[in-house]
Structures are given as C-alpha cells and as structure tokens.
matplotlib code that plots the C-alpha trace (Angstrom):
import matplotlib.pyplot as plt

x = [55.7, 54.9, 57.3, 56.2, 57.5, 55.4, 52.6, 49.9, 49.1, 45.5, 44.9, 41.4, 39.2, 39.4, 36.3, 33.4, 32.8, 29.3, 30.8, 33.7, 31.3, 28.9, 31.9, 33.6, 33.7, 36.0, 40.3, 40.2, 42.3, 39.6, 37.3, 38.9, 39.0, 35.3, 34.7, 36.7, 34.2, 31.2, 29.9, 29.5, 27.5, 27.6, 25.1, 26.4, 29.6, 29.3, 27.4, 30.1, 32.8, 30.7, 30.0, 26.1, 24.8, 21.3, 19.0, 16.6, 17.5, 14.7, 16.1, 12.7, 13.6, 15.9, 14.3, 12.9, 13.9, 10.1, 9.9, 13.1, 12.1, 8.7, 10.4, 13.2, 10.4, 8.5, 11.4, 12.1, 8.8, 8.4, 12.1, 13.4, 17.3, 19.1, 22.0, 24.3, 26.2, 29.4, 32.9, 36.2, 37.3, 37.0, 33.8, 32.0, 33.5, 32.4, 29.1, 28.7, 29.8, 27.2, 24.1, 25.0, 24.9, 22.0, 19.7, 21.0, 20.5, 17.0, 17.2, 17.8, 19.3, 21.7, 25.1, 27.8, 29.2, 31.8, 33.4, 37.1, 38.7, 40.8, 38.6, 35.5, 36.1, 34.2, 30.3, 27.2, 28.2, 25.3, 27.7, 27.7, 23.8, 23.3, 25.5, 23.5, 20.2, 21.3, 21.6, 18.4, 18.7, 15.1, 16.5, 19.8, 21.0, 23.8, 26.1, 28.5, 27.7, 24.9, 23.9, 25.1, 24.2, 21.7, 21.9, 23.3, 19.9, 18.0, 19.3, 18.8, 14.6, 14.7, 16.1, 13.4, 15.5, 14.4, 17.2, 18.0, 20.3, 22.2, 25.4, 26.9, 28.5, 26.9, 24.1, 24.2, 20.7, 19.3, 19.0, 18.6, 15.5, 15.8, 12.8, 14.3, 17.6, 18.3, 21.3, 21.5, 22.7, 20.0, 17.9, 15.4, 16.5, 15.1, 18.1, 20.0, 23.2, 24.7, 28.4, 27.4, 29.9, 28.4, 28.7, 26.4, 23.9, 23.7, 23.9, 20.8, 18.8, 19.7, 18.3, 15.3, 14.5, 15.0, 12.1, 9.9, 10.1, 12.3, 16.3, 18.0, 18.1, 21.9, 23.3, 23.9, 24.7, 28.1, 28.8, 27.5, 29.1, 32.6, 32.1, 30.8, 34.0, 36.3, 34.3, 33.6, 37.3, 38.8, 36.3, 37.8, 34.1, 34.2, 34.0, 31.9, 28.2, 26.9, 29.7, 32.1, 29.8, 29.1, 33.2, 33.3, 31.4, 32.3, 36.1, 34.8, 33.3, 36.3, 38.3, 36.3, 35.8, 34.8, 35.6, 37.8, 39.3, 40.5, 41.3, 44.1, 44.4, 45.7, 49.1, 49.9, 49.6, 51.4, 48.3, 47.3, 43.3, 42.0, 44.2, 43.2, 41.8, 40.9, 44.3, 44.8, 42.1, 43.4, 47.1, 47.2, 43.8, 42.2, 45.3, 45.6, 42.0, 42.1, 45.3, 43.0, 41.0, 44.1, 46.2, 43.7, 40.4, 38.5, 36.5, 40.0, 39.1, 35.0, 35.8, 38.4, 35.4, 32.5, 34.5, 33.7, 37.3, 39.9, 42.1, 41.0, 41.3, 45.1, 45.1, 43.3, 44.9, 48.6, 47.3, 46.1, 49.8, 51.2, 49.4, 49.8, 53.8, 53.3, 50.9, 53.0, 56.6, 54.2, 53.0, 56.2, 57.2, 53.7, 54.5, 57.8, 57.2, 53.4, 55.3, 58.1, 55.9, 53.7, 56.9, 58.0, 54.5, 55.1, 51.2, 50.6, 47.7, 47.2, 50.0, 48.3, 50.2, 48.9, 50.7, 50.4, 52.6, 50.7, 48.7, 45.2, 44.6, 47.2, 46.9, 44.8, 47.4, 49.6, 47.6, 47.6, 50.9, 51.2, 48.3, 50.5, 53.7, 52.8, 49.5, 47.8, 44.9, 46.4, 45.4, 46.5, 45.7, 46.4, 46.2, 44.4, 43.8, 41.2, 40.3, 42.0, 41.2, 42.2, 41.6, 42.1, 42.9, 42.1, 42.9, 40.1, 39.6, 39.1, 36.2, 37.1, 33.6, 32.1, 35.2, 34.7, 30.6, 32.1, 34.0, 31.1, 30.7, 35.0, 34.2, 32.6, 31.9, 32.9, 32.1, 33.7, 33.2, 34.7, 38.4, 38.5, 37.2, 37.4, 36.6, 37.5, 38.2, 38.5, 41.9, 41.6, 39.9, 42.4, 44.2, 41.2, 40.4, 43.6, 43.4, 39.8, 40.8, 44.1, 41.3, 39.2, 41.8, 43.1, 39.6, 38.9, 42.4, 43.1, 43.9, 44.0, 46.7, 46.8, 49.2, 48.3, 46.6, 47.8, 44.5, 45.9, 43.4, 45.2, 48.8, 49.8, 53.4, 55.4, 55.3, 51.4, 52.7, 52.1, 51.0, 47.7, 47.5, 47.6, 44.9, 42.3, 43.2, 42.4, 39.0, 38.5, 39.1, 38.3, 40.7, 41.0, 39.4, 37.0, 37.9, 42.1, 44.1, 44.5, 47.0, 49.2, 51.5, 54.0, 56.8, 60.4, 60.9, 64.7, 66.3, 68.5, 69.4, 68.7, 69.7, 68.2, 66.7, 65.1, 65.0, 67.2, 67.3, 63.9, 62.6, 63.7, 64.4, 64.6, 65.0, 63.0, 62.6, 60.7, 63.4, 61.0, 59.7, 61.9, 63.3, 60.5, 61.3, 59.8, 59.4, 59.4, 58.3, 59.2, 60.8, 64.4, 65.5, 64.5, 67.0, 69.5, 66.2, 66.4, 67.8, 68.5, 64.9, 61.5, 58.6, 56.4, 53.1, 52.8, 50.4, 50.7, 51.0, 52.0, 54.2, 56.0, 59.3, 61.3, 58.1, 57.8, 55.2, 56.4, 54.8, 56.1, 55.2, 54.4, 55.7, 53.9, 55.7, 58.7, 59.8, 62.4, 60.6, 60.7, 59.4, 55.7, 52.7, 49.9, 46.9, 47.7, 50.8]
y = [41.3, 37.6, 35.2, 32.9, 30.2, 31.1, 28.8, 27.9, 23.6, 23.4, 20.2, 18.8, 17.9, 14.2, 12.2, 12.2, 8.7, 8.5, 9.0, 6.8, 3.6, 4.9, 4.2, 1.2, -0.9, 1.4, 1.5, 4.2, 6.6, 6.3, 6.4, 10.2, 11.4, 10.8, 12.4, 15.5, 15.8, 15.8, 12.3, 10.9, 7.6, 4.3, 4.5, 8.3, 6.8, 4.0, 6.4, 8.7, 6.2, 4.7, 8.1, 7.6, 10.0, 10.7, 10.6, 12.1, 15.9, 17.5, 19.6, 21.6, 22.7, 25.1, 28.6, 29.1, 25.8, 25.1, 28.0, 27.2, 24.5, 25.6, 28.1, 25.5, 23.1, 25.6, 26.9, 22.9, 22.3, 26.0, 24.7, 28.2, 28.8, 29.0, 30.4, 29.1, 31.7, 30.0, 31.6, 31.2, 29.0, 25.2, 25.3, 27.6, 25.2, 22.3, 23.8, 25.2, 21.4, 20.3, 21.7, 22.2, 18.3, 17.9, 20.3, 19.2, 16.2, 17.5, 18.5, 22.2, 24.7, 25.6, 27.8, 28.4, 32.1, 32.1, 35.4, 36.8, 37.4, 40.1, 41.9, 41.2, 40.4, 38.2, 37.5, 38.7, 42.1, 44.5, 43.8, 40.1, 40.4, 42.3, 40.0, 37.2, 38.5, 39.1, 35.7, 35.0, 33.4, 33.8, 32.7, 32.9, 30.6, 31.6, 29.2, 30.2, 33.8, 36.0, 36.7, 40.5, 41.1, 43.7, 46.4, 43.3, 41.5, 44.2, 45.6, 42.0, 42.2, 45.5, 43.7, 40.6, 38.4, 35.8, 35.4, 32.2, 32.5, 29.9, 30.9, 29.7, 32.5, 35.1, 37.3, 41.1, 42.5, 42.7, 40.5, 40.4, 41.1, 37.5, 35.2, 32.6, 33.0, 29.8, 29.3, 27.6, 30.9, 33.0, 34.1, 31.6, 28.9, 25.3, 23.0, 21.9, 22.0, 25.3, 25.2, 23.7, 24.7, 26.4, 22.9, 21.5, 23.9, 23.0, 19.6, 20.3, 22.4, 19.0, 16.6, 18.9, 18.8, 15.2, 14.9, 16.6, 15.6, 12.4, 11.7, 13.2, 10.3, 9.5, 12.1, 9.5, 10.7, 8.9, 11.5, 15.0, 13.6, 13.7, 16.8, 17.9, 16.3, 18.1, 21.6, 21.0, 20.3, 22.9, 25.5, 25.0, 24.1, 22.1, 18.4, 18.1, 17.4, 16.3, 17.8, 15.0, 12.5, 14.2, 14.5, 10.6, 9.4, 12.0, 10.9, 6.8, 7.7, 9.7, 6.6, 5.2, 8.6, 7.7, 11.4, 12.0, 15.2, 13.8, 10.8, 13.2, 15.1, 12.5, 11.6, 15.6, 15.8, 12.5, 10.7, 7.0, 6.7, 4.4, 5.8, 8.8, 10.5, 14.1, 15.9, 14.9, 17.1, 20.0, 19.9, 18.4, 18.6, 21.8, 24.1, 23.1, 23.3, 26.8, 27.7, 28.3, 30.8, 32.5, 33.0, 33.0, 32.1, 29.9, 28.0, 25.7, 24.2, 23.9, 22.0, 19.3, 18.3, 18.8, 17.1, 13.8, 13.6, 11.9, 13.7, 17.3, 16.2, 15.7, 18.9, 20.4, 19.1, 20.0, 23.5, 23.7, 22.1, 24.7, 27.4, 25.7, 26.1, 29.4, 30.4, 28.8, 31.3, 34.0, 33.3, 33.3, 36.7, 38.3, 37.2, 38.2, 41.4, 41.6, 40.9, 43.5, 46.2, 45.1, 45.1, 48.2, 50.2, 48.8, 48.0, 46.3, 44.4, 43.7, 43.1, 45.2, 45.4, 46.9, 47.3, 48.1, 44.3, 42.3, 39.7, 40.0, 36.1, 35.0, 38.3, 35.6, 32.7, 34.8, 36.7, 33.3, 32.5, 36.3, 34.9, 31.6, 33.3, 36.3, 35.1, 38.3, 39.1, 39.4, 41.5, 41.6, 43.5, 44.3, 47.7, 48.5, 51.4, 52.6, 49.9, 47.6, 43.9, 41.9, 39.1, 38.8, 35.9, 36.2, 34.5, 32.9, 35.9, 38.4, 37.7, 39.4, 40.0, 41.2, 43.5, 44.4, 45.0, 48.2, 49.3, 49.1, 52.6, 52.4, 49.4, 49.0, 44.9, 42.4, 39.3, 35.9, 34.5, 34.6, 33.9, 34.6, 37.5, 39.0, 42.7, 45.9, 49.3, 52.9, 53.6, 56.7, 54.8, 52.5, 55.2, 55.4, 51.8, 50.4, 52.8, 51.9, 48.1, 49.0, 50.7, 47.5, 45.3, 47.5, 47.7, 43.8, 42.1, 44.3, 42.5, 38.8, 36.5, 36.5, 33.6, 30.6, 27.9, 24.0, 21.7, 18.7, 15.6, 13.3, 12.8, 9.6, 7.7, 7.3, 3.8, 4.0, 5.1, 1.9, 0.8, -0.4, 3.1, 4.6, 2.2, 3.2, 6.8, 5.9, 5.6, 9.1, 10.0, 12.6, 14.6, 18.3, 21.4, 20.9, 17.6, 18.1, 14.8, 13.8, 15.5, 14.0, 15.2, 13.1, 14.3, 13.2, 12.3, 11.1, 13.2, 10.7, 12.1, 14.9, 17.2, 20.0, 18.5, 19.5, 22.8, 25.9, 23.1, 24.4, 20.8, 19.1, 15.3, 13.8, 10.1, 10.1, 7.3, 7.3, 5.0, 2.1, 2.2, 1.4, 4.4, 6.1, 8.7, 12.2, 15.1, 18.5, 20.3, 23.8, 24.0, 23.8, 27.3, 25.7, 23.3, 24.9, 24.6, 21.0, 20.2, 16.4, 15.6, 17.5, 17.5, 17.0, 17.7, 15.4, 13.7, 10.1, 8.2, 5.8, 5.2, 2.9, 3.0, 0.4, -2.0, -1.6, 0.1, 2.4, 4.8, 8.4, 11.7, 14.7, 17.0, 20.7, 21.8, 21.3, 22.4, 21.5, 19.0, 21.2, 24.3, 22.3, 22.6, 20.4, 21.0, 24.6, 26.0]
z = [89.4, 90.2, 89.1, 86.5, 88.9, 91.8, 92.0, 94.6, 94.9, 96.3, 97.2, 96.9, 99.7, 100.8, 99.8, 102.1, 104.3, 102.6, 98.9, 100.1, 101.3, 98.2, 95.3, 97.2, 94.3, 92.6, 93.3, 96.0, 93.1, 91.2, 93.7, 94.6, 91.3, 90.8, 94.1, 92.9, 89.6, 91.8, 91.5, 94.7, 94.0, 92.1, 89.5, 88.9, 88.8, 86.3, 83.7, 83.9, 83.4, 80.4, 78.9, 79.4, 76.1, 78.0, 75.0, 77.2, 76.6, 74.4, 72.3, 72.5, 75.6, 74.2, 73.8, 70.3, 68.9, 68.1, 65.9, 64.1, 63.3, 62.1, 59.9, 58.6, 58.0, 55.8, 54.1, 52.8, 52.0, 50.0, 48.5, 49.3, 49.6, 52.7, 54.1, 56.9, 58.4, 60.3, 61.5, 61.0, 64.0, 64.0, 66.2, 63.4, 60.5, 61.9, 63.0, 59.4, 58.0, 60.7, 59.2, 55.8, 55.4, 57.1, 55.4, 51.8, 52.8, 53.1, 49.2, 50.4, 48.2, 50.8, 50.9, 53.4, 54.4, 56.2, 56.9, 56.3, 59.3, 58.2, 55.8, 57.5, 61.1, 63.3, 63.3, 60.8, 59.1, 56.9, 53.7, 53.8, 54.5, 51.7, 49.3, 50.3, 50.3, 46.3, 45.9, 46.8, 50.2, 52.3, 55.6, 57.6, 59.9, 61.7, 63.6, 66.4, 66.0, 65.7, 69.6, 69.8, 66.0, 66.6, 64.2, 61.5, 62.1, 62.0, 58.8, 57.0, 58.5, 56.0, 53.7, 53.8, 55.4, 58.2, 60.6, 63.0, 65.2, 66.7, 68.9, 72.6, 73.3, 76.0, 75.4, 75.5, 77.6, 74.6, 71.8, 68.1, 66.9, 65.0, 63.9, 66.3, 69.2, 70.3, 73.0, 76.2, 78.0, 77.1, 80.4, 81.5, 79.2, 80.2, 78.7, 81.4, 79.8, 79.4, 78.6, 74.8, 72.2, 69.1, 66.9, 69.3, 69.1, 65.4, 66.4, 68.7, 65.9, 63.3, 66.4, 66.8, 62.6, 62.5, 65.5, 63.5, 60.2, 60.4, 60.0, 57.0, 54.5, 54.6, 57.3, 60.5, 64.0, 63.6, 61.2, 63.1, 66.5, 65.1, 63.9, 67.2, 69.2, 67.0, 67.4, 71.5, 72.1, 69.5, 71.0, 74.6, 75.9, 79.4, 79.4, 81.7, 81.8, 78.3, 76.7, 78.2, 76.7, 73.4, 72.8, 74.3, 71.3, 68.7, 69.2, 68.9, 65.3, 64.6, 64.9, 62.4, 59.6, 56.8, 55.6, 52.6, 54.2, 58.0, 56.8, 54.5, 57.2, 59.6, 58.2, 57.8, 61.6, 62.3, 63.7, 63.3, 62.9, 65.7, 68.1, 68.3, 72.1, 72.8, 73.0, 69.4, 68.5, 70.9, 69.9, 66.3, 64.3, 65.7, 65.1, 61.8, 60.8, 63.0, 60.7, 57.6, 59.3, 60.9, 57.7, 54.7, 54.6, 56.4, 53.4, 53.1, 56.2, 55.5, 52.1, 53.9, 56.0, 53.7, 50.1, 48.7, 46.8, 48.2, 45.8, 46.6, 50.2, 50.0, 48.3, 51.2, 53.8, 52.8, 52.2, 55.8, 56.6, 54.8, 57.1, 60.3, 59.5, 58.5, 61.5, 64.3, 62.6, 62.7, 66.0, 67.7, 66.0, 67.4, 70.8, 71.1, 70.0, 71.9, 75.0, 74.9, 74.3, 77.1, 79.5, 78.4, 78.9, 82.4, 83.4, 86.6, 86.4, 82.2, 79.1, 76.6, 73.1, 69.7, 67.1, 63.1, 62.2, 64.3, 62.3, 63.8, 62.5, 65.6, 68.4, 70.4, 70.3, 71.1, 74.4, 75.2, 75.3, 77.7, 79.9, 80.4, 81.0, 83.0, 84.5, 83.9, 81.4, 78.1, 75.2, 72.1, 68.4, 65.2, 64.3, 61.2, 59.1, 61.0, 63.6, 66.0, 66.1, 68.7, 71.0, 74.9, 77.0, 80.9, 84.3, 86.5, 88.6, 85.6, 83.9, 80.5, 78.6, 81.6, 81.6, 78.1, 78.9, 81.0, 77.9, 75.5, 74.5, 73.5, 71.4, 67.9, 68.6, 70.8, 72.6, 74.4, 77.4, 80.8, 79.5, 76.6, 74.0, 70.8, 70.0, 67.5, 68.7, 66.7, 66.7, 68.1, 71.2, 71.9, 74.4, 76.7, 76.4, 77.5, 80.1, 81.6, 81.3, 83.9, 85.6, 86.0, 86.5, 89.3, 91.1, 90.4, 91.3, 94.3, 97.4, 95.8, 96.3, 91.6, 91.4, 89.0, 91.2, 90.3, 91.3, 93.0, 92.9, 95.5, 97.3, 96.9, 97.2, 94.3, 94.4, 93.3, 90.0, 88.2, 84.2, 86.3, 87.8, 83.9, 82.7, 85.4, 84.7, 80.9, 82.5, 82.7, 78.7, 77.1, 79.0, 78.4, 79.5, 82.4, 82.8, 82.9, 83.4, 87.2, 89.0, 91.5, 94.5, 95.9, 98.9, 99.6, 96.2, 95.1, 92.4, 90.7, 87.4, 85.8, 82.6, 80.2, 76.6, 73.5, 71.5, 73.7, 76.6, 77.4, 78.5, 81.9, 82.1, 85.4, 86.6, 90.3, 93.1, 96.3, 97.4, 97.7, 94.5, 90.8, 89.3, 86.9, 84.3, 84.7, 81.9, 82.8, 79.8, 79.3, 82.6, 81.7, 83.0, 86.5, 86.6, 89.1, 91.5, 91.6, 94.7, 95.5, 97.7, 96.2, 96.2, 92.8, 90.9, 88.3, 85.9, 84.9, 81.1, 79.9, 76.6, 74.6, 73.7, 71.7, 71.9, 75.9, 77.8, 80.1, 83.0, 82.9, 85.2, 83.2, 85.7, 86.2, 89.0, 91.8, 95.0, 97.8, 100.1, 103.0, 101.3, 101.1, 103.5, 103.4, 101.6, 100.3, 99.6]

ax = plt.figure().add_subplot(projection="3d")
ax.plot(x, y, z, "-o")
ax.set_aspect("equal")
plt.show()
C-alpha cells in the first residue's frame, strides 16, 4: 500500500512569452497564476479579477427552459398549487429556498418537500408523489434531483401530475419522461456553462420566469445570489467559469444578509458578518446547515433560510449547532470503525465498509475522510433492514458514477458525479457489488503511478513571501474547489524551530528562513506524526495568508507537504 505520505509535486508549466508580454501589467505572480487558470490575455484577465457576472447568458439556452416556463406561467395564472421538490443537502435547501421565494412571491400557492434521508433516501420516491398529489399539487418542480427518476416520474404522469425537473447532476441514457428536463449536462445542451450546481439551475429557471413575465415583486437578485454562493460552494461545484463569478457576488450580498436565520447563524459558527470569504461557507456554514439533513431532517435548515423571525431563527440556528456537534462525534466513530473493517477485508484497490451501526446521514463524510487518508476510492454504508445506503468518495483517476453505471443491475438507485456518489443496494447484493467494484478498480487503476498529485503554481524564493504578496493573492477570491488557493514551492529552506501542537500533537509548527529573508511562521496542519522527517534544510509546498495576531498582520505558510532538499527534482517529483 502507498503511504499516505507519498506525494507527487507537479509543477505547472511556465507561462508562455505571448501570455507573458499579453498580462505585463500584472506582478509576474500574478501574472503566473492567471496563466495556470487558462487566461492568457489582458481584457480576459481583468474580468476575471473583477468577477465579470456576464449578463449575457440566456437562460433559454438551457434545454426545455422555454416550456418550463410556459407551464409555470400557466400554472400562476390558472392559480394552481405547486410543489418544489428539493433534497437534503445545502445545495437542495438553498435551491428549494431559491424558488420557493420566488414563485410566492408570484402569489403561488406553493409548498416545499424535502425528503428524509433515512426513511426515504435521496431523490423523488412513488410515496412522496403520491402524498403530494393528495394535497392537491398539479405540478412538481424538482430541484437538485430528479434526473434518473424514471419509474418515480412516470408513476406521478399516472397519477396527473406535471413534472419539471431541474437537477445538475449527470444524466442516465435515458431520461424522465418529465413535462420539462432542464440541466446543463444533458446531451446537446446549448448553455455554455456546465459545471452549475443545482441552486443555480433554480437560479436559472427564477432568471428565465422573471424574463417572461417580469421580476418577482420583492424577491431581488441580492437575495437568490447568496443563496446560490452558499449552495455552489457547499455543493463542491468548480469555481471556475460563471460559477467563480456567481459565488464572487453571492458571498458580497452575504456580507450584507438581511436574513433573520444567517444572521443567527453567524455567531453559532464564530463568524463576523462583512468578513466573511468562501471557505467560511465550506468549513463553518455549509456543515452546519448539511448537519440538519445528516442527523434529522432537513426542513431545520430550509426554515433558518426561508423565516422572517428573528426569534425562531435563534431557535433554528442552535438546533442546527446542536447537530453539527452531534454529527462531527458521530462522524469520527463511523470512520474509525469504516476504516478498520476496510483494512481488515484487505482490498487493494477500494476501502469498502458496511455495517449495521453506521449512520447512513455521515457514511459520505466519512468515505471522505478514507479517500483523504488512503487515497483510494472510498465507500461507505449503512446497512439497513433490507437495503444498504451509502455514499462513495473517489480519486481523480476513478471516475465513480461511471463505475457505478457498470453496477447498475446490483443497484436499486444511484447517482453523483465523477468523485463523488450516492447509491442503495439489496442487502443480499452487496457481496457481488463490492466484488465487481474491486473488479473495476483493478482493470481501471492498473499500471498508474495512484499517488495523490500536489498542483504547484510557481517556485519562488522565500523571501517573495511578503503581506504585499497576500494581498495580490486576495485577488483571486473565492478560493475553493476548482479554483484552490495558489500553491507555492520553495528549496533550501532553513528549519529553525519546530515542535508538535494542538489536539494528540497532530498539527506541526515550524519557524523557516531562506536565510536572506526574516524568519516566517509555517503551520503544518495535520502533519504532526511527520515531525521526525524534518531534517534541518527542506524543501516546502506551501500556501500563503495572512493573519493577525495581537493587532499585527502577519504572513504565514500553510504548509501541504515537506521533503529533505536533496530528495526534490524539478518540475515533477
């Protein structure tokens, strides 16, 4: 097995002479990093630094968005009741929140679904259909799920149901037979951006109705892009491409919520309102509003963002507290126990665990955490009564959904995307299935050097670490998937001081020096077991902040990886 340690730095490609003379202007870091995200001239360059939201995209040009809206349009006018369909993560809350606002804000009579994770499981079930066909909903509108509901839509047509669906994730080869399938992934879709997390989908459909029959009366965009930055970033989409600028602008109006429920939910996460960025919403906000869904039910979460009350918001938001505590103890008992049976099975290429105490609300945080540590796909699930629900988490080279495609006829449902998936399984099934995924895995990962890869923007000298360094890197906010923070190597560099910190010493603290440049402090998190590797001279891949302490501001690597200095090679190693 691969040590956890063992990692490949892959140094990016120096910029070009043409994009070097093309983004002169810019400090030639900057200059780099832009190069490294594929934009390679000035004008490019100066939208993407200012977040350019190109107002431009029609949202018609999304498949079947013209006869969504035709149907939602008739369904206001005929005053007939609605139903959004949503999911239990953040991206289906907020996508759910999304819409729901919008359309009463149309006058609709219109209700929220959103199903239990542990009684119902994921996406559009024949049950729920039925429920809410009894309430006397003529159209559902689902939101982050829907796209492999066959047999679920075509049981609510028999019923008399008109079905929209609205979903992100990828499409089986055949669709729902739905009155409308919009999602940018579906074959032969025109809208250039296809990495959209559900949220903006709905945030796409709400653009397209207020086109055609004019802006909600009170809804603004302020309002739908926070919600659309909280469900992107949550929803691990790429910030890339529109997303980048959509999450840009959502995070701006998030400084400035006017909502009851984040306001409340702020203080519970130990976050200031104005200074919030991106990773707030990755490491504080999403995985409490997630926690809901993952230990109870999901409507907790829906209510802090939808209520008017500051009172019930408080309320609300030291419930989902409550859960996030509860979620991260049972979290760490899942993955403990996840990885030893996965050990002792003894499987090359997967960790594969099941097991009857396993919460099925945290099997994915928790093949996660497998993924991380082992650098292996990573499944994990809770077995039920008669099913198993669980959740996988992959490496770049193992695309899991496609993976699950060649299980399909083990499976009773699934779907993700390339790393990362959900799916249930007959218990008598799981045997074979674990089996054919080793089986895959084996035929896929054969030959490849499977090692985790650490991108490297740029080697530059220690002494380049600067405050003025930090605030051109600012420049490149929101920072997070697809768009990581900028990642540095630097060689011969001075260990001066060093010692083990925090919780089981797992963190490393280092004081470092190029020798001509003033002594900087260095955090390695979670890499305290490698302090007898230090040796006096390494090597470093680090990324760069700045903090304050005491009322200073202060520069400080974030360090991802170490190595003697003489154990490097340039450009790979």
């Amino acid at each position: 097995m691969t040590a956890p340690n063992s990692k490949r730095w892959v140094l990016k490609p120096a910029i070009t002479p043409d994009a070097s003379q093309q983004l002169s202007n810019f400090h030639p870091i900057v200059a780099q990093l832009l190069f490294n995200r594929q934009v390679t001239n000035a004008q490019e360059a100066k939208n993407w630094l200012d977040n350019v939201l190109n107002q431009s995209v029609d949202p018609f040009l999304l498949t079947d968005m013209d006869i969504a809206v035709e149907r939602i349009a008739g369904a206001i006018h005929n005053k007939e009741k609605i139903t959004i369909y949503g999911d239990y993560d953040v991206d289906g809350v907020t996508s759910s929140a999304l819409l729901w606002q919008v359309l009463t804000d149309y006058g609709v009579d219109c209700e929220v679904y959103i199903p239990n994770r542990f009684d119902e499981g994921y996406g559009l079930n024949i049950e729920a259909l039925t429920e809410i066909y009894g309430t006397g909903t003529k159209l559902v509108i689902t939101v982050d799920c829907g796209i492999r509901s066959i047999a679920e839509v075509s049981h609510g047509n028999t019923l008399g149901l008109d079905v929209i669906i609205t979903d992100h994730h990828h499409p089986g080869e055949d669709l729902p037979p739905a009155h409308a399938v919009i999602n940018p992934k579906r074959s032969g879709d025109l809208y250039p951006e296809k990495m959209l997390a559900g949220v903006a989908v709905a945030f796409k459909l709400a653009r397209a109705l207020a086109d055609r029959l004019g802006a909600p009366p009170t809804v603004t965009k302020r309002e739908m892009l926070e919600l659309v930055a909280l469900g992107t970033v949550a929803d691990l989409a790429p910030l890339s491409g529109e997303n980048r600028a959509l999450v840009y602008w959502g995070v701006k109006m998030l400084n400035q919520s006017t909502r009851p429920g984040l306001k409340a939910l702020l203080p519970a996460a130990r976050l200031t309102m104005g200074k919030l960025r991106a990773g707030h919403i990755g490491y504080s906000i999403g995985p409490r509003l997630n926690a809901a869904g993952r230990m109870d039910s999901a409507k907790a979460a829906y209510e802090l963002l939808v209520t008017t009350s500051p009172e019930k918001a408080k309320s609300l938001a030291w419930t989902l507290e409550n859960h996030n505590l509860e979620r991260q103890q049972t979290t760490e008992y899942v993955t403990e126990a996840a990885r030893r049976a996965a050990l002792d099975h003894g499987e090359t290429n997967i960790m594969f665990a099941a097991h009857e105490t396993f919460n099925s609300g945290v099997v994915g945080l928790a093949a996660s955490r497998l993924q991380e540590e082992f650098y292996k796909p990573a499944f994990v699930a809770a077995v039920g009564e008669t099913h198993t629900v669980g959740s996988a988490r992959s490496i770049r080279e193992f695309h899991v959904t496609d993976a699950l495609d060649k299980c399909s006829d083990l499976l009773e449902r699934y779907g993700g995307h390339a790393a990362a998936a959900g799916f249930t399984v007959a218990n008598e099934n799981v045997p074979a299935f674990r089996s054919r995924l080793n089986a895959i895995a084996a035929q896929e990962l054969a030959d490849q050097d499977i090692r985790p890869v650490i991108a490297v923007d740029m080697e530059i000298d220690l002494d380049m670490v600067t405050l003025e360094l930090a605030a051109e890197l600012d420049k490149f906010e929101p920072l997070g998937y697809g768009n990581p923070r900028p990642t540095f190597m630097s060689r011969n560099v001075n260990v001066m001081s060093s010692k083990t910190v925090g919780r089981d010493d797992s963190h490393l603290k280092m004081t470092v020096s190029s020798g001509d440049s003033a002594f900087l402090e260095a955090i390695a998190f979670r890499l305290g077991s490698r302090h007898h590797d230090l040796t006096p001279v390494i090597d470093v891949v680090y990324t760069v902040e700045a903090d304050e302490w005491q009322g200073r501001r202060r520069v400080q690597l974030k360090v991802k990886d170490f190595r003697p200095a003489l154990l490097s090679v340039s450009g790979v190693s």
